[in-house]
MARSENU-304438 format. One record per residue (C-alpha): residue in three letters; chain; x, y, z. Coordinates in steps of 0.25 Angstrom, whole numbers. Layout:
BAMI/code/unit/u/v/w
BAMI/ALA/A/X/Y/Z
...
This chain:
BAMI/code/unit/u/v/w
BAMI/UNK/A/293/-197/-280
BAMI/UNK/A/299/-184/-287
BAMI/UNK/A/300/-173/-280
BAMI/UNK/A/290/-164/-288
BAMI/UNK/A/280/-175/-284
BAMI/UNK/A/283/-174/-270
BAMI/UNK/A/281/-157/-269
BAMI/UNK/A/269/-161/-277
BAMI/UNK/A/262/-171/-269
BAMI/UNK/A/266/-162/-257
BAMI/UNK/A/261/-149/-262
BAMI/UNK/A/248/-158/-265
BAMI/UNK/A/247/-161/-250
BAMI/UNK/A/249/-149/-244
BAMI/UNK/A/238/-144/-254
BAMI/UNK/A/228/-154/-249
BAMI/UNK/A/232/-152/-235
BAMI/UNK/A/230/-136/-236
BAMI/UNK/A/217/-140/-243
BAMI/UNK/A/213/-149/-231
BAMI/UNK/A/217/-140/-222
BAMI/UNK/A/209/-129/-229
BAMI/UNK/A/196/-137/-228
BAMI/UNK/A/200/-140/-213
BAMI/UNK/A/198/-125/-209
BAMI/UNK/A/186/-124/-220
BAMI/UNK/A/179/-135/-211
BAMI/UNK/A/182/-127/-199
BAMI/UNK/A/178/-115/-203
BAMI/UNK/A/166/-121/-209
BAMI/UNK/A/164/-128/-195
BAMI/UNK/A/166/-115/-188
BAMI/UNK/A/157/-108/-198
BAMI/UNK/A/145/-118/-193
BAMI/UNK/A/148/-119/-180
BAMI/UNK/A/148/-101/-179
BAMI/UNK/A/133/-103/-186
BAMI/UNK/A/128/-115/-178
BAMI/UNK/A/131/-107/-165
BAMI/UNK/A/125/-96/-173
BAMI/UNK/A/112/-105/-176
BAMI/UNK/A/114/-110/-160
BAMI/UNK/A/111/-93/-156
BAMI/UNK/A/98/-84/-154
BAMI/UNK/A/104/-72/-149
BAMI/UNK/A/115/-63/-157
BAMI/UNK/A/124/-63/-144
BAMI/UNK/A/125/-79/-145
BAMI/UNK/A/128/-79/-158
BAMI/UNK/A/139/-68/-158
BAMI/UNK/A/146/-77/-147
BAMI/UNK/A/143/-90/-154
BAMI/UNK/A/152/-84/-167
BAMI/UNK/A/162/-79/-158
BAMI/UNK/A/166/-92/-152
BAMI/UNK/A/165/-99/-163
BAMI/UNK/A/173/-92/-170
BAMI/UNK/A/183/-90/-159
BAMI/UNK/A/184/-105/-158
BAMI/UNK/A/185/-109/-172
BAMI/UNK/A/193/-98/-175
BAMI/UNK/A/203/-101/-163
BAMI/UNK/A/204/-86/-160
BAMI/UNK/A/204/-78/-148
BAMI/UNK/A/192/-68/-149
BAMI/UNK/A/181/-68/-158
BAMI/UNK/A/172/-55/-158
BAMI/UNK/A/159/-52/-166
BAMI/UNK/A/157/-35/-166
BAMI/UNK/A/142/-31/-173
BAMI/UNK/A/139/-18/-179
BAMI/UNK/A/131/-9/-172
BAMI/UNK/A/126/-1/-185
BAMI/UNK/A/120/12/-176
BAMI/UNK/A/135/14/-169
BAMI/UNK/A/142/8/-180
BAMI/UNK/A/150/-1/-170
BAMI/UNK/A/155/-14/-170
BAMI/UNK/A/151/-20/-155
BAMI/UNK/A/156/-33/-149
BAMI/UNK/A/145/-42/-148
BAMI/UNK/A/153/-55/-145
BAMI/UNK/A/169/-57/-144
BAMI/UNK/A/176/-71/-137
BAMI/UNK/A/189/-65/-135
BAMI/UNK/A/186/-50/-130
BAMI/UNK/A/179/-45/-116
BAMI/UNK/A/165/-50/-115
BAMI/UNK/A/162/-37/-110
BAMI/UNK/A/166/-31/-122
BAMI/UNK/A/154/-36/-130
BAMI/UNK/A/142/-25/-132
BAMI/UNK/A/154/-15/-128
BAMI/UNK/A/165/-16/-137
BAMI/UNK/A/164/-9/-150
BAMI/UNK/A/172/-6/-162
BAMI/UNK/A/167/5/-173
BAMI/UNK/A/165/1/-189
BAMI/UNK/A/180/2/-192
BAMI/UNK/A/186/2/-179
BAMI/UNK/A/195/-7/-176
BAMI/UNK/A/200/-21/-185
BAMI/UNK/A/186/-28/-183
BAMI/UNK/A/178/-14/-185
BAMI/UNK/A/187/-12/-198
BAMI/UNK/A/183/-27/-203
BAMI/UNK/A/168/-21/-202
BAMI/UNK/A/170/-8/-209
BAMI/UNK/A/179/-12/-220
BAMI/UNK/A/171/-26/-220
BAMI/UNK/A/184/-33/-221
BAMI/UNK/A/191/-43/-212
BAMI/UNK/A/203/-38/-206
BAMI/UNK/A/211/-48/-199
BAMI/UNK/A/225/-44/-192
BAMI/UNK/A/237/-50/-186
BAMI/UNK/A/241/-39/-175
BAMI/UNK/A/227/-32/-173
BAMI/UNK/A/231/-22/-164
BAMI/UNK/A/242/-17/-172
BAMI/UNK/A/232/-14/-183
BAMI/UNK/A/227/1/-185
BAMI/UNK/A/213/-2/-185
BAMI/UNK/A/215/-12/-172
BAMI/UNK/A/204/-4/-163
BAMI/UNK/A/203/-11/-147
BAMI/UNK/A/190/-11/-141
BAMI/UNK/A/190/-6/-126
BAMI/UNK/A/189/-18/-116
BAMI/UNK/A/189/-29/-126
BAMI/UNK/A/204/-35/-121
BAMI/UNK/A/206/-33/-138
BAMI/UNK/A/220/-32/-136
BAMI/UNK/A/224/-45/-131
BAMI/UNK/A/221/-49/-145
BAMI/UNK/A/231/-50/-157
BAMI/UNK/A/225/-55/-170
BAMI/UNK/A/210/-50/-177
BAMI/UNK/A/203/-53/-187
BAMI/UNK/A/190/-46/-190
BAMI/UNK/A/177/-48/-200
BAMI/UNK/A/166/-40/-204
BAMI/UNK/A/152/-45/-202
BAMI/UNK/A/144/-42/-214
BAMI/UNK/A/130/-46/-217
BAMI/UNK/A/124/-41/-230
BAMI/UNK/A/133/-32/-232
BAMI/UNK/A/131/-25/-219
BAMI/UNK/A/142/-26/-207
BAMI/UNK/A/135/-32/-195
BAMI/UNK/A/149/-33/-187
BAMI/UNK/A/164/-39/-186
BAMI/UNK/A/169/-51/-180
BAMI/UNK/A/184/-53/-176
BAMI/UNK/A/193/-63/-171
BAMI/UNK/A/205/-61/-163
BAMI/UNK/A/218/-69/-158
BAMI/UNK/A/226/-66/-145
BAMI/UNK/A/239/-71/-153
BAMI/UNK/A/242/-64/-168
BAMI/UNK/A/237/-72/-178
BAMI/UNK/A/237/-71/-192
BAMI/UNK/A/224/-73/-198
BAMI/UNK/A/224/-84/-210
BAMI/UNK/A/214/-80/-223
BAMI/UNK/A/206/-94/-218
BAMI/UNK/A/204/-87/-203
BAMI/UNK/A/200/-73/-210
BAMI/UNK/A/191/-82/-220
BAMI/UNK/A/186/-89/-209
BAMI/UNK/A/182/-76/-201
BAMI/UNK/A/175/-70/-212
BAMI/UNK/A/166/-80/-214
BAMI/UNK/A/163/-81/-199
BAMI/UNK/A/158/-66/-202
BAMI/UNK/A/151/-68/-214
BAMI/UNK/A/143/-80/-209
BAMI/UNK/A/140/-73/-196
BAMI/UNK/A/138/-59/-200
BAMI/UNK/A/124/-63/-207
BAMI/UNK/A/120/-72/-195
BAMI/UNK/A/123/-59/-185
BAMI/UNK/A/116/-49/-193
BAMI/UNK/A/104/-58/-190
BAMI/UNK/A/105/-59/-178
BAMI/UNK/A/107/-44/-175
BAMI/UNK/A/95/-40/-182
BAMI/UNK/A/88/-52/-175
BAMI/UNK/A/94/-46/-162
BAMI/UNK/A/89/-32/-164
BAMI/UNK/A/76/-36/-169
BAMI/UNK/A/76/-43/-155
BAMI/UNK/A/80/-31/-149
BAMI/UNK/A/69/-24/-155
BAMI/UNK/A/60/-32/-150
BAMI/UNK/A/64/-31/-137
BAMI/UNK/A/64/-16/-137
BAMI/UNK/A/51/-15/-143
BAMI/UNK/A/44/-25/-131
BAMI/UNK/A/54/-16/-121
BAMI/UNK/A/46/-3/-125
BAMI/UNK/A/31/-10/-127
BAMI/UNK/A/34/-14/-111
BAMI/UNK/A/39/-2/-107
BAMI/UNK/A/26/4/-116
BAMI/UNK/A/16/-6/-109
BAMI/UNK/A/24/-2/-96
BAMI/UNK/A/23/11/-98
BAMI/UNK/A/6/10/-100
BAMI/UNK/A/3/0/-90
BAMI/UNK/A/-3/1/-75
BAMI/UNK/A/9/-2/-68
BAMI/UNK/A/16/3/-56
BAMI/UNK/A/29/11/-61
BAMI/UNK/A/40/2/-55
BAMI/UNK/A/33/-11/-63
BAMI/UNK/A/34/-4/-75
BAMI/UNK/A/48/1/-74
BAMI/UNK/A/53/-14/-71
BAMI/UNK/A/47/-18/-83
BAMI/UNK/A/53/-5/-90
BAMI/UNK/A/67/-9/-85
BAMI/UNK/A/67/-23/-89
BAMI/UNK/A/61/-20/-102
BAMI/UNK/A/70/-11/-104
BAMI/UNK/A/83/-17/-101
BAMI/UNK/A/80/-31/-110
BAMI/UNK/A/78/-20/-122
BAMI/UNK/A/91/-15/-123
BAMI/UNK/A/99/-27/-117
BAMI/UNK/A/103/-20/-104
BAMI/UNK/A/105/-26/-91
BAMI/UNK/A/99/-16/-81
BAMI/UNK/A/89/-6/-84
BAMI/UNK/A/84/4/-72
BAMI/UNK/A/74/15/-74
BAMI/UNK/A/76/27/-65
BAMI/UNK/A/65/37/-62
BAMI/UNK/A/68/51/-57
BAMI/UNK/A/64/54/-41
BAMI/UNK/A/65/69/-40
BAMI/UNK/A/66/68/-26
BAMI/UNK/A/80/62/-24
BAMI/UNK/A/84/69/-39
BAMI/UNK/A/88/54/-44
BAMI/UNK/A/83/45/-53
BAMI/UNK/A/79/32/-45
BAMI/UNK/A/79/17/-51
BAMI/UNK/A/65/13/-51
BAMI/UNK/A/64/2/-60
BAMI/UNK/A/79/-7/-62
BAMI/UNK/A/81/-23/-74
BAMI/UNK/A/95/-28/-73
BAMI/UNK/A/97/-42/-80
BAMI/UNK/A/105/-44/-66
BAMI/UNK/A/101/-47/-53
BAMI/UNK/A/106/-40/-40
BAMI/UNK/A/110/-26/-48
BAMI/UNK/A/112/-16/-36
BAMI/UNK/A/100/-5/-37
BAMI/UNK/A/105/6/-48
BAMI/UNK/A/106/20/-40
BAMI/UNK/A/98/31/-42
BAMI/UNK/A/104/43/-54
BAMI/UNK/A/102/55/-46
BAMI/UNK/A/100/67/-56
BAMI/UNK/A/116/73/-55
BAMI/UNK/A/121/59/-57
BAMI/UNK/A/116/56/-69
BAMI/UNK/A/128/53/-80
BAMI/UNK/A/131/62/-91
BAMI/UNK/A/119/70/-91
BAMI/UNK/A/111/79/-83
BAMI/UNK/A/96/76/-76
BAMI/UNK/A/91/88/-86
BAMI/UNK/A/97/82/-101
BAMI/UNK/A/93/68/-97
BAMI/UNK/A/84/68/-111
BAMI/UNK/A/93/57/-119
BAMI/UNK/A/97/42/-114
BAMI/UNK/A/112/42/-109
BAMI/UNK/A/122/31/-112
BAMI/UNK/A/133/29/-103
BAMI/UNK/A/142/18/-107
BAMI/UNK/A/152/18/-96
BAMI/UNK/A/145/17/-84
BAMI/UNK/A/158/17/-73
BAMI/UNK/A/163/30/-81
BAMI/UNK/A/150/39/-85
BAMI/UNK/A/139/36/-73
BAMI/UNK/A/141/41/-60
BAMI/UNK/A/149/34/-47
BAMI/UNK/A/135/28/-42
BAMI/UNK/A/129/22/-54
BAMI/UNK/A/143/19/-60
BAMI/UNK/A/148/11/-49
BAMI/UNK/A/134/4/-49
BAMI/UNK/A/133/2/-62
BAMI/UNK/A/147/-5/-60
BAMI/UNK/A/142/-14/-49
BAMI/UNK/A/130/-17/-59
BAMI/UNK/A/139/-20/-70
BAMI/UNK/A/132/-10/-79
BAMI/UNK/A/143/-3/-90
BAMI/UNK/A/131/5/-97
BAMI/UNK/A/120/13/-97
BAMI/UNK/A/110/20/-105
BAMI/UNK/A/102/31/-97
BAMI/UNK/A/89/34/-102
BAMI/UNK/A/79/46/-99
BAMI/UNK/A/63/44/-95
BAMI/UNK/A/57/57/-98
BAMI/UNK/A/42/62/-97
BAMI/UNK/A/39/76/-102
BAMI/UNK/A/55/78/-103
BAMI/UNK/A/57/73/-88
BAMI/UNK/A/67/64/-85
BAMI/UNK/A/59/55/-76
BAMI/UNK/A/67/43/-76
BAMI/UNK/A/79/35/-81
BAMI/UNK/A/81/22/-89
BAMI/UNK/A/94/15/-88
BAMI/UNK/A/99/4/-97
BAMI/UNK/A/113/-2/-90
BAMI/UNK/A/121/-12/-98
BAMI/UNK/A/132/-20/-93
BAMI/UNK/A/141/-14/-105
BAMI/UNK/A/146/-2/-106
BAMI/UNK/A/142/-4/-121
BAMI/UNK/A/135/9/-128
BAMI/UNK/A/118/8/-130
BAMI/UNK/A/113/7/-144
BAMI/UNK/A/104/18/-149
BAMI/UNK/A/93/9/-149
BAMI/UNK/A/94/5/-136
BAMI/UNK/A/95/20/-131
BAMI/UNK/A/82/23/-139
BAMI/UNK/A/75/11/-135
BAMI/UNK/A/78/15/-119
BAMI/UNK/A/75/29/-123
BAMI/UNK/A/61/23/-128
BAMI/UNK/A/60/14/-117
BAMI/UNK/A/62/27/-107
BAMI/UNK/A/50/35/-114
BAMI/UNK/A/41/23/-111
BAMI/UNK/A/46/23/-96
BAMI/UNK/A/43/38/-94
BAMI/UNK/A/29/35/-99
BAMI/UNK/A/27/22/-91
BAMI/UNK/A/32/31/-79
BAMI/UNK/A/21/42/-82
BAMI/UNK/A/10/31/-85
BAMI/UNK/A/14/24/-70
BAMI/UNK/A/14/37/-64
BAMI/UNK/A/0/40/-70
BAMI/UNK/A/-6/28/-67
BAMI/UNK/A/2/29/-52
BAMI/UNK/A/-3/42/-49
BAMI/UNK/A/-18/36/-54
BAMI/UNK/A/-17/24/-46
BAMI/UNK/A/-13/31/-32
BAMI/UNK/A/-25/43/-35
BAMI/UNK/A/-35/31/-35
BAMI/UNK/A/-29/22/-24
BAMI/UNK/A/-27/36/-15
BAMI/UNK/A/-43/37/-19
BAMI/UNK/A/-46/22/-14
BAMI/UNK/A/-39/23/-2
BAMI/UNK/A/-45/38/3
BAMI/UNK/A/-59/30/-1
BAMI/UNK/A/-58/19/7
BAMI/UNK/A/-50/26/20
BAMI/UNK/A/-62/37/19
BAMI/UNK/A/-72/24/19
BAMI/UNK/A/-64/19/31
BAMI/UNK/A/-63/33/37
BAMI/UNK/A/-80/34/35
BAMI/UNK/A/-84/20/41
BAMI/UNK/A/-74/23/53
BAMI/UNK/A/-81/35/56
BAMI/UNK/A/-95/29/54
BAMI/UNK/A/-93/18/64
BAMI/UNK/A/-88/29/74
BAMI/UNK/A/-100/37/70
BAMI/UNK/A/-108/24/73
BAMI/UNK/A/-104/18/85
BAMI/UNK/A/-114/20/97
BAMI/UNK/A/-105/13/106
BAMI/UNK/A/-92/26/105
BAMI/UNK/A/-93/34/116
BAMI/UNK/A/-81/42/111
BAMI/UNK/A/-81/57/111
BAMI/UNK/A/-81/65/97
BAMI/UNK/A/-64/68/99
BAMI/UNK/A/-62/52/105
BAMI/UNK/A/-70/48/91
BAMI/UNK/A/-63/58/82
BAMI/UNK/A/-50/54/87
BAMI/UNK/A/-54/39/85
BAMI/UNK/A/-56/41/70
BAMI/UNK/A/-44/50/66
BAMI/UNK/A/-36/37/73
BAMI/UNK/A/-44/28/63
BAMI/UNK/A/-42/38/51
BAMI/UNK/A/-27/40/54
BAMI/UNK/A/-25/23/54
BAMI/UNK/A/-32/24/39
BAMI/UNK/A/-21/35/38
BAMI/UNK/A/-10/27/42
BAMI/UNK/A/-13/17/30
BAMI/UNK/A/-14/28/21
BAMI/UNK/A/0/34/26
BAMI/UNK/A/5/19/23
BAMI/UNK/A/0/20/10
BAMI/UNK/A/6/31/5
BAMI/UNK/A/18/25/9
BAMI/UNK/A/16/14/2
BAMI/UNK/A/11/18/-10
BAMI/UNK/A/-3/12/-9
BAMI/UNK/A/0/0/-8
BAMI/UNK/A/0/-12/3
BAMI/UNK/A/2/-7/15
BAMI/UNK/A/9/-12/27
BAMI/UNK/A/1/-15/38
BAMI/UNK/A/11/-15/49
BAMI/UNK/A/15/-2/45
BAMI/UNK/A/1/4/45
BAMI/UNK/A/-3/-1/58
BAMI/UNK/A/9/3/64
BAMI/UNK/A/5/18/58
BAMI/UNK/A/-9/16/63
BAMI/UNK/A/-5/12/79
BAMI/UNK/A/5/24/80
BAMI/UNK/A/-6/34/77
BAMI/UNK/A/-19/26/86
BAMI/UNK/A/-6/27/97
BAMI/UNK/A/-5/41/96
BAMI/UNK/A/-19/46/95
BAMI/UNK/A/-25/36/104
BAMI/UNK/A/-15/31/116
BAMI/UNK/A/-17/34/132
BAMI/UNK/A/-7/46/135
BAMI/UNK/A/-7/37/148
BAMI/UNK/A/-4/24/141
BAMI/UNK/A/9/18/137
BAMI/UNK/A/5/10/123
BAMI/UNK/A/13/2/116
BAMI/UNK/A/8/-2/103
BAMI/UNK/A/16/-13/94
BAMI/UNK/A/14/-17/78
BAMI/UNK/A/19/-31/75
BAMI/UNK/A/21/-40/65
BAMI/UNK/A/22/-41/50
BAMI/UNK/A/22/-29/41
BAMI/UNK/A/10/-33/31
BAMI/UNK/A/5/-27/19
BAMI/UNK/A/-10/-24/15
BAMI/UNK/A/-19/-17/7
BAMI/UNK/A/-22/-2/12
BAMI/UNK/A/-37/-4/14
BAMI/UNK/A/-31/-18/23
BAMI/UNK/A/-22/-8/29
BAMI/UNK/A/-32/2/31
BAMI/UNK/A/-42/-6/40
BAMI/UNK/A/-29/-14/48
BAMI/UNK/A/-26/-2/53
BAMI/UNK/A/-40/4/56
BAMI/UNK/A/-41/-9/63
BAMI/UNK/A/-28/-10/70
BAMI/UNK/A/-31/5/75
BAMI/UNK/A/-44/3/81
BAMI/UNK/A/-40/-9/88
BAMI/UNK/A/-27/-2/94
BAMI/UNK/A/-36/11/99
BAMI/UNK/A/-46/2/105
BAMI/UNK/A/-33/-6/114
BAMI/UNK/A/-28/9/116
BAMI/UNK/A/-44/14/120
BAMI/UNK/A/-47/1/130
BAMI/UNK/A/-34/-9/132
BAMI/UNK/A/-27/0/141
BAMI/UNK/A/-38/6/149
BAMI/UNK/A/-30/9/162
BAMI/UNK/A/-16/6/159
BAMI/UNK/A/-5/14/155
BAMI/UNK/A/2/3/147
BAMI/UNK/A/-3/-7/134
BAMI/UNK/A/3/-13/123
BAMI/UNK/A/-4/-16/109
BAMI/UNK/A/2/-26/99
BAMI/UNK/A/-2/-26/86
BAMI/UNK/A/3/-38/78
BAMI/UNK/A/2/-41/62
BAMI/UNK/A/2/-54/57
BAMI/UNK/A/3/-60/44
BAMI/UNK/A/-4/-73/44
BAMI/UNK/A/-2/-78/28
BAMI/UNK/A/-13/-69/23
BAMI/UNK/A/-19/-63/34
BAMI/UNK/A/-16/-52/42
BAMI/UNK/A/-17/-53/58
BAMI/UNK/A/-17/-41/66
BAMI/UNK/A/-17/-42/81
BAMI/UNK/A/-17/-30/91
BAMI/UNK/A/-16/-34/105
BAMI/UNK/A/-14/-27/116
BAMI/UNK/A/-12/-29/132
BAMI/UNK/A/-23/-22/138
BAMI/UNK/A/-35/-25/147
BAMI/UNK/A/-41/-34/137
BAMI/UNK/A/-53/-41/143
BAMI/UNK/A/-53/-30/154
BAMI/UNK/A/-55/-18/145
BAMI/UNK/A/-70/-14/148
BAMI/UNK/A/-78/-11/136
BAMI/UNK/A/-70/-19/126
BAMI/UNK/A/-79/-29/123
BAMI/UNK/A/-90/-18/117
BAMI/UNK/A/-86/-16/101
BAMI/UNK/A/-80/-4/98
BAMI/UNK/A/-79/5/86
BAMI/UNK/A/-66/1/85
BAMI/UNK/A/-67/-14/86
BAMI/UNK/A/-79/-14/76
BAMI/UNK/A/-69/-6/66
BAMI/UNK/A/-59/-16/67
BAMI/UNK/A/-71/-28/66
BAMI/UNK/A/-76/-19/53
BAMI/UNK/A/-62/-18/46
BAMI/UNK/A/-57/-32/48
BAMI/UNK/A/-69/-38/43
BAMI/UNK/A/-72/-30/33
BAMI/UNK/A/-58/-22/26
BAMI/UNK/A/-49/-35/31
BAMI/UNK/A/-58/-46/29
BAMI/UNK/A/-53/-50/41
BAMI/UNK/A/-58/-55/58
BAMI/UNK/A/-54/-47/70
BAMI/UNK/A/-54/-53/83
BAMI/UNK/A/-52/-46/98
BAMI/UNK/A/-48/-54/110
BAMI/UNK/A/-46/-48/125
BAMI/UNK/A/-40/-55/136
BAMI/UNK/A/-35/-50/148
BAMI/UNK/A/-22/-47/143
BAMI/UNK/A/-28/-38/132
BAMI/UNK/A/-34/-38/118
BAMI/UNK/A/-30/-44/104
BAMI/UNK/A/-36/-41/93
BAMI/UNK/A/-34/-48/79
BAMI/UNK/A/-37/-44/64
BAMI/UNK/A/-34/-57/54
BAMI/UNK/A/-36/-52/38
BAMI/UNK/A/-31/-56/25
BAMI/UNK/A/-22/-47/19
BAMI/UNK/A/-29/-37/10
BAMI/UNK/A/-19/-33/-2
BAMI/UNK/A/-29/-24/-9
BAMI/UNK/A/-41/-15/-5
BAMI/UNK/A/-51/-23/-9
BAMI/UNK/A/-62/-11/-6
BAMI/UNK/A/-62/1/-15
């Protein structure tokens, strides 16, 4: 065969295998192009979808890093949303300004720039904390939807690698079949967010107008709050003018076991001063602008940021919101007036609660005077009716100041409590120690014993337990010792699944205590209370050995009287 005819035949094949070989990567690339939109189809959430491209393309790509930065059009800066090869904790932190750098270049002059030595380029830009510089080779791509840059996407080799026109091809059609795809999403995801602000502030609103107590409402405030601006713990803080701090009321962190947030005393506030705290403060770097206390907390909490926000009534700081994030990433305007909005509607929730607080106590302080002035009436009336006293004007006046002071006693209880259950253990415990010092023997050695398990009831309960307990332990002290100079009483509580069991037994004459057969005032106050307040029995049995006396009621949770 001639020669020329060899070259030709050659040259033919060579042609058909640059032609097959052409196709080959066509096919890939094509391949690639459907797989990147499958697991594109296979996302609901933006974050899924950034990850899905980046792996892809990675993989297809054989490249080290793969990184997808979207426009933030109030800052004008390109964030890290998704990267293979960078720090994970990079993404949401790390950020480039339109221009900087050879990936924000790509975005402003709307070019793709891909270079051998990237850190020997002018316009190479490292991002802080991104180990960026353990890569050689980039190549970077505008993402443009309609005209309008909705970010930049790069690709990057630890090796230096020359880019081929079929790679920088390839790249850009990654971007240009993505960039309309992402620019959905966005706006689907801030539509989203939207939406979840707007619920955040009507719960808060509803919050702020409903009847309850203050700490419900703040958990609900917190939470709320927290899942509006995607951050993972949220505390509100209101100011205690006694210990000059502002004390965590109300906390939401997305993580379990969080150690408890310390207070922010008024000198330790960062950057600021108690009297200009008017505007939110953002502090972005917690371990370097906070304090030593609530850096080295928010260190062990593994919290990098923090937006401070101001809840004022009448221009009073009355309180703090505080949204932590896990990076050290700036907030967005519209997170900062979100919280600022969501602070307003804490402030008034707080005045509502207090209002309503302040209400609620005025009428229960009303009910309890009422029904302890009742109690006080019907005591005095069945001391002013009993034929059978023979007691002097002092010894009967004496008797029903010990009865008013054991209604005392469950008052002091409550105060404590904040009008609400009441523990019996403790009240009757309060009520012996006063019918001991009023009414023992100066010649008899008394001991007096409260046992058994601390139960909580209602205050009217409360209220005619100890009556009950009192008049029982003063009628031991008046007859169960008549002529000794020693005794013992053991009062004993006993939760019984539902029922309450009180036992007051002491060791005294028992059967040979003259006159104790008779029914006395008190025994017929104990007999009227228990029947009638505790829907319960009472029953008394002397032996020789002494008396027990035994009170079995349900237990009363509410006032079922007004």
């Amino acid at each position: 065969m001639p020669a020329s005819r060899q070259v030709t035949s050659k040259t033919a094949a060579n042609g058909v295998a640059v032609v097959r070989a052409e196709l080959q990567r066509k096919k890939k690339e094509l391949a690639a192009i459907r797989e990147i939109l499958l697991s594109i189809n296979a996302s609901s959430d933006l974050r899924s979808i950034l990850n899905g491209i980046t792996r892809t393309t990675t993989r297809v790509m054989r490249v080290d890093s793969t990184s997808i930065y979207l426009l933030d059009q109030s800052s004008q800066r390109l964030i890290l949303k998704a990267t293979t090869g960078l720090f994970p904790q990079a993404v949401d932190r790390g950020y480039l300004h339109m221009g900087e750098g050879l990936t924000g270049w790509a975005a402003q002059h709307r070019q793709v720039v891909a270079v051998r030595d990237a850190q020997r380029d002018p316009r190479f830009h490292e991002i802080p904390n991104t180990r960026e510089r353990s890569f050689k080779s980039l190549m970077a791509v505008p993402l443009i939807s309609q005209d309008r840059v909705v970010g930049a996407m790069n690709v990057q080799t630890h090796r230096r690698h020359t880019w081929t026109a079929g790679e920088i091809e390839f790249v850009s059609l990654i971007g240009e079949v993505v960039a309309g795809i992402l620019e959905r999403a966005i706006l689907q995801e801030e539509s989203e967010r939207k939406v979840r602000e707007m619920q955040a502030v009507a719960e808060v609103s509803r919050a702020a107008i409903s009847p309850l107590y203050l700490d419900e409402t703040l958990r609900v405030v917190a939470e709320m709050g927290a899942r509006a601006v995607n951050a993972r713990h949220c505390s509100v803080l209101l100011l205690d003018e006694t210990v000059n701090a502002f004390m965590p009321r109300a906390i939401y962190d997305r993580k379990p076991n969080v150690p408890p947030e310390p207070p922010w005393r008024l000198d330790d506030l960062p950057l600021l001063n108690i009297e200009r705290l008017s505007e939110p403060v953002l502090v972005n770097e917690t371990c370097c602008e906070l304090q030593p206390a609530h850096a080295n907390w928010a260190a062990q909490a593994q919290l990098g940021g923090l937006m401070c926000v101001p809840m004022q009534v009448r221009d009073r700081t009355i309180g703090l919101l505080n949204m932590w994030t896990e990076g050290a990433g700036e907030f967005t305007e519209a997170q900062v007036e979100l919280c600022t909005t969501l602070a307003n509607q804490i402030a008034l929730a707080i005045e509502n609660a207090h209002l309503i607080g302040n209400a609620a106590i005025v009428k229960e302080m009303n009910h309890r005077v009422k029904n302890n002035l009742q109690n006080v009436v019907m005591l005095l009336q069945m001391q002013l009716h009993d034929a059978s006293d023979k007691l002097t004007a002092k010894e009967v006046l004496h008797e029903s100041i010990n009865r008013i002071m054991s209604i005392a006693a469950v008052h002091d209880a409550l105060a404590q409590e904040g009008f609400r259950l009441v523990d019996v253990k403790d009240v009757i415990t309060r009520v012996v120690g006063l019918t001991q010092a009023n009414m023992a023997r100066p010649d008899l050695q008394l001991a007096i014993h409260v046992m058994g398990d601390s139960l909580r009831m209602s205050s009217r309960a409360a209220t005619a337990l100890a009556l009950c307990v009192n008049e029982l332990v003063q009628n031991a002290m008046e007859h169960a010792f008549v002529g000794r100079d020693k005794g013992e009483i053991t009062i004993r509580l006993i939760d019984c699944g539902g029922t309450l069991e009180v036992e007051v037994r002491d060791n005294g004459l028992g059967k040979a205590a003259g006159g104790m057969d008779a029914p006395s005032l008190g025994l017929n106050i104990v007999n009227m209370l228990v029947h009638e307040d505790l829907r319960g029995t009472f029953t008394l049995k002397r032996t020789m050995g002494g008396t027990t006396a035994v009170i079995k009621a349900p237990f009363s949770y509410t006032d079922t009287a007004g």
